[in-house]
C-alpha positions in Angstrom: 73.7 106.2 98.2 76.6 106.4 100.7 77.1 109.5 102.0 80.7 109.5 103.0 81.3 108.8 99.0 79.4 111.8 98.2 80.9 113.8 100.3 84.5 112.8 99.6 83.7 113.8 96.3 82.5 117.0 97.2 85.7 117.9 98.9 87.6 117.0 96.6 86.4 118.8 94.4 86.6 121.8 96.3 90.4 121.2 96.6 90.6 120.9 93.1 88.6 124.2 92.8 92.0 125.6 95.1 94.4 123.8 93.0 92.3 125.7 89.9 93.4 128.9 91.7 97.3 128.3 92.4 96.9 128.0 96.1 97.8 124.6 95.7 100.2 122.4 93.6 98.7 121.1 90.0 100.5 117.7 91.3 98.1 117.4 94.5 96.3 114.3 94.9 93.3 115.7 96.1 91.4 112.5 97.0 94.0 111.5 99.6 92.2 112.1 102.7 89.1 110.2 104.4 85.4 111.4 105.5 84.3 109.1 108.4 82.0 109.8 111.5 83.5 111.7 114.3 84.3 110.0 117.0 81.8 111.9 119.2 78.8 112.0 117.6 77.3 115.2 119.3 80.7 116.7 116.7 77.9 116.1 113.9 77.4 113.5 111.0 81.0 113.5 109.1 84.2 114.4 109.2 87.6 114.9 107.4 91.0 115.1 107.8 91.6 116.9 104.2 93.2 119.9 105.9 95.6 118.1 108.1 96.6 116.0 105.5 97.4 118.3 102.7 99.3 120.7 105.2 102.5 120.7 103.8 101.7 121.1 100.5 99.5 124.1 100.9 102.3 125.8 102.3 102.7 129.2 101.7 99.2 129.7 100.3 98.0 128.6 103.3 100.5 128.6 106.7 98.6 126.3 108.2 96.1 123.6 108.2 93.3 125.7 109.7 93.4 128.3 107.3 92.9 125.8 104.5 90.2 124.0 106.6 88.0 127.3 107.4 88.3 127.8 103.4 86.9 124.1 102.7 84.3 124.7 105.5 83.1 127.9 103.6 82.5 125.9 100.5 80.8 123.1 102.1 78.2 125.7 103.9 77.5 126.3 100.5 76.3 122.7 99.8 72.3 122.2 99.7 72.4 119.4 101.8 75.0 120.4 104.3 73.6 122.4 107.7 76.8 123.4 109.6 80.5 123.0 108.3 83.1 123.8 111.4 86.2 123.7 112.0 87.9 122.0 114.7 91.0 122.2 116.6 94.3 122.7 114.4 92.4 121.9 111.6 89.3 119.5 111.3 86.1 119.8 109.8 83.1 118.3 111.2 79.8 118.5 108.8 76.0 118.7 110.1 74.0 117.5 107.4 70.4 118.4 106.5 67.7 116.0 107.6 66.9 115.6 104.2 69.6 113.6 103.6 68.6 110.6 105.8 65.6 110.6 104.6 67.0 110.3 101.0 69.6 107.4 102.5 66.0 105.3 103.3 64.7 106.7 99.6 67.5 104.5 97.9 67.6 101.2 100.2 64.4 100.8 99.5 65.1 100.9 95.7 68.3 98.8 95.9 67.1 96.8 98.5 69.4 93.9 99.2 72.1 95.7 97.1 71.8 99.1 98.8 75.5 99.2 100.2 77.5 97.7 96.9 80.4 100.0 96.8 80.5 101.7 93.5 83.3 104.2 91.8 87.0 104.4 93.9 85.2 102.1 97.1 84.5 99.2 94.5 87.2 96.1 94.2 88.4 95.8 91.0 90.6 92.5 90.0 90.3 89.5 90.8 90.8 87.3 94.1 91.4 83.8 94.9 90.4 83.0 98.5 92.2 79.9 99.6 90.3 78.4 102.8 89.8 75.2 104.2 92.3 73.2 103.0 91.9 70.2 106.0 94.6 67.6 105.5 92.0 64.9 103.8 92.2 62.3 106.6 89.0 62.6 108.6 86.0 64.6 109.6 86.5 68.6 109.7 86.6 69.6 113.5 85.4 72.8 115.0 88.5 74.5 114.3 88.4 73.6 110.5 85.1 75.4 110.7 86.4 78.3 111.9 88.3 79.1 108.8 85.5 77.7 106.5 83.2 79.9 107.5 85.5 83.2 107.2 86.8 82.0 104.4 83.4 81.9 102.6 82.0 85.0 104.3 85.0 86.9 103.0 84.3 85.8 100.0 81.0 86.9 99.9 81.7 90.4 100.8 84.2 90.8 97.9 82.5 89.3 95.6 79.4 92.1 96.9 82.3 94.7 96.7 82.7 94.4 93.1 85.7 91.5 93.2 85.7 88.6 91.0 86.1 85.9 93.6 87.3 82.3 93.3 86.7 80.0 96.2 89.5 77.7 96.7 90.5 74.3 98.7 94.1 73.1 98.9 93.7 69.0 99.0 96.9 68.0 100.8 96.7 64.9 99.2 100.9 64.1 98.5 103.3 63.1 102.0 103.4 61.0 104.8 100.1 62.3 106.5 98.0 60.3 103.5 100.2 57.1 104.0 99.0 56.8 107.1 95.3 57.8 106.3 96.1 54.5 103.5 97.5 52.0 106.6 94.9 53.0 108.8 92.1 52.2 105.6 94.1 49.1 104.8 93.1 48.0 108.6 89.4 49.2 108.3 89.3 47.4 105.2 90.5 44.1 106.5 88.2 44.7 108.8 85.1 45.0 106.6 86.6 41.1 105.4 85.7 39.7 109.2 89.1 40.2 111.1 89.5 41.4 114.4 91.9 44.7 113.8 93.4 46.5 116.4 94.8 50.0 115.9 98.8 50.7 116.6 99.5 54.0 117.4 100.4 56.3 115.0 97.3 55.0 112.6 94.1 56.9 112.3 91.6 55.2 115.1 88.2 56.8 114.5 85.3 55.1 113.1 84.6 57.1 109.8 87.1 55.0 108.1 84.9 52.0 108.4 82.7 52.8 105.2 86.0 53.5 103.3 87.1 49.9 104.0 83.5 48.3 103.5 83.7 50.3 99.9 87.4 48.5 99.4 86.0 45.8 100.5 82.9 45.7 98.1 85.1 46.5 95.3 88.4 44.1 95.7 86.9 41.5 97.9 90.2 39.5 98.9 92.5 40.1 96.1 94.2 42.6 98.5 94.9 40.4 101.5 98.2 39.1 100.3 99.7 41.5 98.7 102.6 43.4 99.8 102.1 47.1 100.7 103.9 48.2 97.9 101.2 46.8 96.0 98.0 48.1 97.5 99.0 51.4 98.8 98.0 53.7 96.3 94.7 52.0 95.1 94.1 52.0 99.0 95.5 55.3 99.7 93.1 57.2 95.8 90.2 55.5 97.7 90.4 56.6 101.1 91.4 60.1 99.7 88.3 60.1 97.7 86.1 59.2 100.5 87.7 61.2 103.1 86.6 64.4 100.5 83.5 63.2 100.1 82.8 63.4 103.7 84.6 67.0 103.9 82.5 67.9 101.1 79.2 67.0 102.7 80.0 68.5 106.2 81.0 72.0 104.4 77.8 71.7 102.3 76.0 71.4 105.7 77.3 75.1 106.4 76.1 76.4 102.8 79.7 76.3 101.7 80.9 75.1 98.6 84.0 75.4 96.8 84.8 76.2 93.0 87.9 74.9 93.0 89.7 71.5 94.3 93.6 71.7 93.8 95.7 68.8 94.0 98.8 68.9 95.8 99.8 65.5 94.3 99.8 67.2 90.7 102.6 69.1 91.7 104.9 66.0 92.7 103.8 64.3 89.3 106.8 64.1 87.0 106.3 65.2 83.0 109.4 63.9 81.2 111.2 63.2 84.9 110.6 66.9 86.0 107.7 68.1 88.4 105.9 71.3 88.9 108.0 71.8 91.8 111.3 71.1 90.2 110.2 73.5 87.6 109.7 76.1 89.7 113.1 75.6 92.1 114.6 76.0 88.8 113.3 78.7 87.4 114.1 80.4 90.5 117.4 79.4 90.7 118.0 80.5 86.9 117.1 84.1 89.0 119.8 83.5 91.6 117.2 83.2 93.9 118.0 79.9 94.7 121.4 78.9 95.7 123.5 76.1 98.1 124.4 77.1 101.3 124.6 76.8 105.0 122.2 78.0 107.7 123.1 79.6 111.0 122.0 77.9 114.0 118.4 79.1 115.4 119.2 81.2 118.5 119.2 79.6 122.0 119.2 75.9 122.6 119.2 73.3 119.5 117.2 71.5 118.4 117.2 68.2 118.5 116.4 67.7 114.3 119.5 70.6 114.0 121.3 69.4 110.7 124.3 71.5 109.7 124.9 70.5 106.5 124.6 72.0 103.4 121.2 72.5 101.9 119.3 74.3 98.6 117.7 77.6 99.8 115.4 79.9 98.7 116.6 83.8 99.4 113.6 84.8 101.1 115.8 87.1 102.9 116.2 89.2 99.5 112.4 89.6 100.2 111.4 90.5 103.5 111.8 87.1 105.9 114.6 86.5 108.6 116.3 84.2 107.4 116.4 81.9 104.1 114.5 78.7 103.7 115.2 75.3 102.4 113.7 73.9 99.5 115.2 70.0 100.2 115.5 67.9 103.0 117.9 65.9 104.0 116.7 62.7 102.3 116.6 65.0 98.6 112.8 65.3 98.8 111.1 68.7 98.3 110.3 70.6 101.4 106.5 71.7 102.1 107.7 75.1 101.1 109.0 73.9 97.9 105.6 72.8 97.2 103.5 75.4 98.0 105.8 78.0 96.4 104.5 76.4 93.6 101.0 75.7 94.4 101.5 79.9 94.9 103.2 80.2 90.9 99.5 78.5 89.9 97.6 80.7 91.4 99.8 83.5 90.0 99.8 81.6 86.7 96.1 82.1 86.6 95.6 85.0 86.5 95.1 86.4 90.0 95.7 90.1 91.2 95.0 88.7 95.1 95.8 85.5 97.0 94.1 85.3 100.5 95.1 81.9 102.2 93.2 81.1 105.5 95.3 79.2 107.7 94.8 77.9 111.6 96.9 79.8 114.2 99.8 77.7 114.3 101.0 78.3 110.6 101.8 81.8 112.1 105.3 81.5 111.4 105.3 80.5 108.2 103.8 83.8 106.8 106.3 85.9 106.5 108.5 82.6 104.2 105.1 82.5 102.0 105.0 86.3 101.5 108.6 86.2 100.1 108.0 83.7 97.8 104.5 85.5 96.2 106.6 88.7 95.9 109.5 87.0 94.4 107.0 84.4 92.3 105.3 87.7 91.0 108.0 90.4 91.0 105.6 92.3 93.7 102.2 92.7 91.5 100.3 90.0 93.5 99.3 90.5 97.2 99.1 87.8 99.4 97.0 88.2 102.5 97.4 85.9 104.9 94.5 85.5 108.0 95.1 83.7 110.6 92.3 81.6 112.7 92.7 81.1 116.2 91.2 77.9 117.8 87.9 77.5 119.3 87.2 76.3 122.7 84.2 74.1 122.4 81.8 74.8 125.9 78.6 73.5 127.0 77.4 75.9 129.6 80.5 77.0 130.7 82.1 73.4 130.8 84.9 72.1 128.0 83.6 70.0 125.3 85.9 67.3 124.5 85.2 64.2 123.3 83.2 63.1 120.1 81.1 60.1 119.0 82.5 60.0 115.1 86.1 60.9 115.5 87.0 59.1 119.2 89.2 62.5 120.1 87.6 65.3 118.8 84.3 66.9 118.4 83.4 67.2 114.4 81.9 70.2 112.9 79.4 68.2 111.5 78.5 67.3 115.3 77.7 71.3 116.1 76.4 71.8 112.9 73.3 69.0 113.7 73.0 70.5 117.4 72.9 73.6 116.9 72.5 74.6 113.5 73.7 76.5 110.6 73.1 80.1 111.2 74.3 79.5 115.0 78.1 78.2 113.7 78.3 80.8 110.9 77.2 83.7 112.6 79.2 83.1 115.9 82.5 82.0 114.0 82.2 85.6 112.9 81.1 87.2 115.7 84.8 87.5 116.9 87.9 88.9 114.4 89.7 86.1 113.4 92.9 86.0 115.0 91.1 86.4 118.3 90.6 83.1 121.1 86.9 82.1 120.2 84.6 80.3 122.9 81.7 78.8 121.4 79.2 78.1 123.9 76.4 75.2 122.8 74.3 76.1 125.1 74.2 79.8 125.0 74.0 80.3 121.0 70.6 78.6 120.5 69.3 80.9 123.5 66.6 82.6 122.6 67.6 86.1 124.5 69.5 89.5 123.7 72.6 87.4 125.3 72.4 85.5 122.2 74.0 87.6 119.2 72.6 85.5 116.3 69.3 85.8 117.6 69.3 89.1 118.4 70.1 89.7 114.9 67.7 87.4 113.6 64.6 88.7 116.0 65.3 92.0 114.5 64.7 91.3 111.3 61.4 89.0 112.2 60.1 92.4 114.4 60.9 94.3 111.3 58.6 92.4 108.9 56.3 91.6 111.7 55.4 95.8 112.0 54.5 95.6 108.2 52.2 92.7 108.7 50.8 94.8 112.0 50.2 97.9 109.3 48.9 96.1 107.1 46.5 95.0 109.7 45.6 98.0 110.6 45.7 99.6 107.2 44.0 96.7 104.4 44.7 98.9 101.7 48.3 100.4 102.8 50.7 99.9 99.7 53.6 98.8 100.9 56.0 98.3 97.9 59.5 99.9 98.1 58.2 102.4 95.4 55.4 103.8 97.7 56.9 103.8 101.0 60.1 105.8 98.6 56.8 108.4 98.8 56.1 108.4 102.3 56.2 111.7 104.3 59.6 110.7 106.0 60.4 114.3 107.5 58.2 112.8 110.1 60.7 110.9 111.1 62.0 113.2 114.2 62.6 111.1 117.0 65.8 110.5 118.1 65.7 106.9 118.1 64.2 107.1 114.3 67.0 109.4 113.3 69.8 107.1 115.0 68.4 104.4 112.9 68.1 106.2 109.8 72.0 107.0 110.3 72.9 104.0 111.5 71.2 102.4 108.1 73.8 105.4 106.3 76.9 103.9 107.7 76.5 100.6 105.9 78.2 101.3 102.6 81.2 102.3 104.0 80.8 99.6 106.7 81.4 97.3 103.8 83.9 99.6 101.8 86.1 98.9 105.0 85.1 95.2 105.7 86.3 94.0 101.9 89.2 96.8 102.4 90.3 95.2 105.4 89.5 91.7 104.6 87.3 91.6 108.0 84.1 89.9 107.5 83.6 90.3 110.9 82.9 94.0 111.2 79.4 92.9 109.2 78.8 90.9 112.0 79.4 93.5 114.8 78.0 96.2 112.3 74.1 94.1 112.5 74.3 94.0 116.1 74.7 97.3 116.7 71.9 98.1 114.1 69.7 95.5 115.8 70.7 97.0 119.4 69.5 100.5 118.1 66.3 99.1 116.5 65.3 97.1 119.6 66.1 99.7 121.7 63.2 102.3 120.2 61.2 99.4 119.7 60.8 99.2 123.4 60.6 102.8 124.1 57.2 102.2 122.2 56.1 100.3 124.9 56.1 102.9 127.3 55.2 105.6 124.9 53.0 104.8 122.3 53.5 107.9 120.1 56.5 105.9 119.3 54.9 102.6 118.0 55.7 101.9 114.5 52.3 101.5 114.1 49.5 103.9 115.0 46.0 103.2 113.8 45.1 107.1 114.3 48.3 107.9 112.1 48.2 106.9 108.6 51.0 109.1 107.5 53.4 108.6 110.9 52.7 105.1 110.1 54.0 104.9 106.2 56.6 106.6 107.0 57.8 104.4 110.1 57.1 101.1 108.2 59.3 102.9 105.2 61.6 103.3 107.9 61.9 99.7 109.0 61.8 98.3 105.5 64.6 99.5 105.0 66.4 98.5 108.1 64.7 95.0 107.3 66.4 95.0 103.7 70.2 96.1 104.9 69.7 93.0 107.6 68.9 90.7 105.2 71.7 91.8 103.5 74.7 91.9 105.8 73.1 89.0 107.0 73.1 87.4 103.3 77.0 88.1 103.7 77.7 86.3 106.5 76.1 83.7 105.0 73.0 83.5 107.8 69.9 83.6 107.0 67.1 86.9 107.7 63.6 84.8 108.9 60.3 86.7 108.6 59.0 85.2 111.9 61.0 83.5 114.8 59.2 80.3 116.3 
């Protein structure tokens, strides 16, 4: 059940009742308006805009928006479960609904339980989505930042897949360039190594210590034979190896974090050549064929030069023709293919498979190459695929209060894998998302395995483990107390008249839509700062019981005030578990 649904529905229908009339035009489309809470909440329970919005066109019927408002207010008054429709300034309507209602919200959580809030008719996703996220260059441990966009990336995925998407989750291996040649020399070293010499590490190579099991492994398998050889030689066997292990480790440390991938995409398949053409060559000239690629000149970047400024003539892209400042190459100076080149068509496979939605995660500092990238998808799929690109910002790793710097794996960085075994899973997940993506993140080490209200994870958590722990106290107090979904449905929940029960009750009714707007939006985090204002509300009455007892959630004098509380936090207990089960954290009975 979600209320602002229904009631969109309602309205609209009542404008389509007007349309029936000829007051407005048979061309209207009468669902384009929204139903939301009012901003102050004293206003009532919902409220629209549908007059405001369809001012113009209900012109002369209706001279101006108020008019048509009191008319949809009349018709709402008329609903069964609607107390008070009024109108509002030039033309708003805000909606008081019956008790009743709420009481019918907790009614179908309990029978949906964990899928109470699955957006159905015009709030479900239809299509389907690739979520690219991840996508670490494959030469070390993931850091902390890496993390970052893991867990968004597979949160997000999660909600549309709850949303009614079909989702595919996606890693880029950058496994093709210059960045794996290096990973190869610096494996080469590690593996020479592993044969008794003393190595020491130039700069430029790769220093940490997690290449010395990729070297042992060369080792074990070539012995010698590699020793003299020239590099030309042992580079790629070297260079397949230490790719293979390096995503073997990056495998294991997202698998610590619950997150697994359906899909590894190699760059290097794109360079491959069929009959002397690759996948990128392809693509360049089937773009070209468009006259969207062409040779030409670039003007010099504004303000000082610099100091890599070639002005020569170069094959570019016309990204301009779709939206970007200026047009980009596709070739560097040496002939190669540019990074763009490749991932334009990295983007044509995705398009190629099928895909109605691309969402790429990428770290802050790819910020301007978004608007290059959304050119090419538009141009790639003559404008019928989206590409949404989110942006993580870094995080700034703190132990209380104090920078965390250096790591015992990497030598210059702290790994993920590092927090993950300190703190834990539900810790790095939840707090990753406890900020909106492109917003500064401090994660504190200290702070998030705090057991305190300071501490947003547990906060969250302790909510749901109070919630279960007033069934076991009923339970207690009642042996014989039925406390299925389908008999606390029955409870006598019109005794539910407190204002911290109602508050509840609502804030429970706000979910679907909280996730209609999350998938929307592509903002996993609004489920994270939705569950923390639910738990806020439910701690806060919980401790008003303290003091007043009449409000306990359990009263051993009260059979009936009793059902129809533990109905009440059953409920609250399933759409936890459930935002919770988005975010990818997990809902514990009891807290230890």
């Amino acid at each position: 059940m979600n209320i602002f649904s229904d009631f969109h529905a309602i309205i609209a229908a009542i404008l389509e009742w007007i349309k029936a009339s000829g007051r407005l035009p048979e061309t209207l489309d009468a669902s384009r308006f929204v139903v939301e809470p009012p901003k102050d909440p004293t206003h009532g329970d919902l409220a629209t805009n549908a007059a405001m919005v369809f001012a113009k066109e209900a012109k002369p019927h209706f001279p101006n928006p108020r008019q048509l408002a009191v008319e949809i207010a009349a018709a709402l008054a008329n609903e069964p479960n609607v107390a008070e429709a009024e109108v509002a300034g030039p033309g708003f309507i805000n909606i008081r609904l019956k008790p009743s209602v709420y009481a019918d919200v907790l009614r179908s959580v309990l029978a949906a339980c964990e899928s109470y809030g699955r957006p159905q008719g015009r709030g479900a996703l239809a299509g389907r989505i690739n979520v690219e996220y991840v996508s670490a260059n494959p030469t070390g441990p993931m850091h902390v930042g890496h993390g970052r966009g893991a867990v968004f990336g597979d949160a997000l995925a999660n909600l549309l897949e709850f949303a009614g998407a079909e989702v595919t989750r996606e890693y880029y291996i950058n496994d093709a360039g210059a960045q794996v040649d290096v990973l190869a020399r610096s494996t080469f070293l590690r593996y020479r190594e592993a044969l008794g010499e003393t190595i020491e590490i130039p700069e430029g190579l790769y220093p940490g210590d997690y290449l010395k099991s990729a070297g042992e492994a060369i080792a074990k398998a070539h012995g010698r034979a590699l020793l003299d050889k020239p590099e030309s030689d042992w580079l790629e066997p070297v260079k397949r190896a230490a790719i293979d292990a390096m995503m073997a480790m990056i495998r294991d440390d997202l698998a610590a974090l619950d997150i697994r991938h359906e899909v590894f995409f190699s760059e290097r398949t794109l360079h491959e050549k069929v009959n002397g053409v690759s996948q990128i060559d392809k693509e360049i000239d089937e773009l070209r064929a468009r006259g969207l690629v062409y040779e030409g000149r670039l003007p010099p970047p504004k303000g000082q030069l610099p100091d890599d400024w070639e002005d020569r003539e170069q094959t570019l892209f016309r990204s301009t023709d779709f939206g970007d400042d200026i047009d980009r190459p596709l070739k560097k100076s040496d002939g190669s293919n540019t990074y763009f080149a490749a991932d334009i068509a990295y983007h044509k496979s995705k398009i190629d498979r099928g895909y109605t939605t691309l969402v790429d995660v990428w770290g802050a500092d790819h910020g301007g190459y978004v608007k290059r990238m959304a050119a090419a998808v538009a141009a790639l799929s003559a404008g019928k695929v989206e590409l949404d690109v989110k942006l993580c910002q870094l995080v700034k790793l703190m132990r209380n209060g104090e920078p965390v710097k250096m790591s015992k794996r990497s030598g210059d960085f702290v790994t993920l894998r590092e927090v993950v075994d300190e703190v834990g899973v539900d810790a790095v997940r939840f707090m990753m998302l406890y900020r909106k993506n492109d917003a500064p993140l401090e994660f504190d080490l200290a702070k998030v395995i705090e057991q305190s209200k300071d501490n947003p994870v547990f906060y969250v958590q302790y909510a749901h483990a109070r919630a279960k722990s007033a069934v076991r106290q009923a339970l207690a107090a009642f042996p014989d107390l039925d406390v299925t979904p389908a008999a606390l449905a029955g409870a006598p929940l019109d005794l539910l008249a407190d204002e911290g029960e109602v508050a509840l009750a609502k804030a429970i009714a706000h979910y679907p839509r909280l996730v209609e707007q999350a998938a929307a939006a592509h903002e996993p985090h609004r489920v994270a700062f939705y569950l923390h204002d639910l738990a806020s509300i439910f701690h806060a009455h919980w401790n008003k019981g303290k003091d007043r007892p009449q409000l306990r959630f359990v009263n051993a004098d009260d059979r009936n005030s009793t059902c129809a509380r533990i109905a009440l936090v059953a409920s609250l207990a399933c759409v936890l578990a459930s935002g919770s089960r988005l975010l990818g954290v997990s809902a514990p009975d009891e807290m230890r």
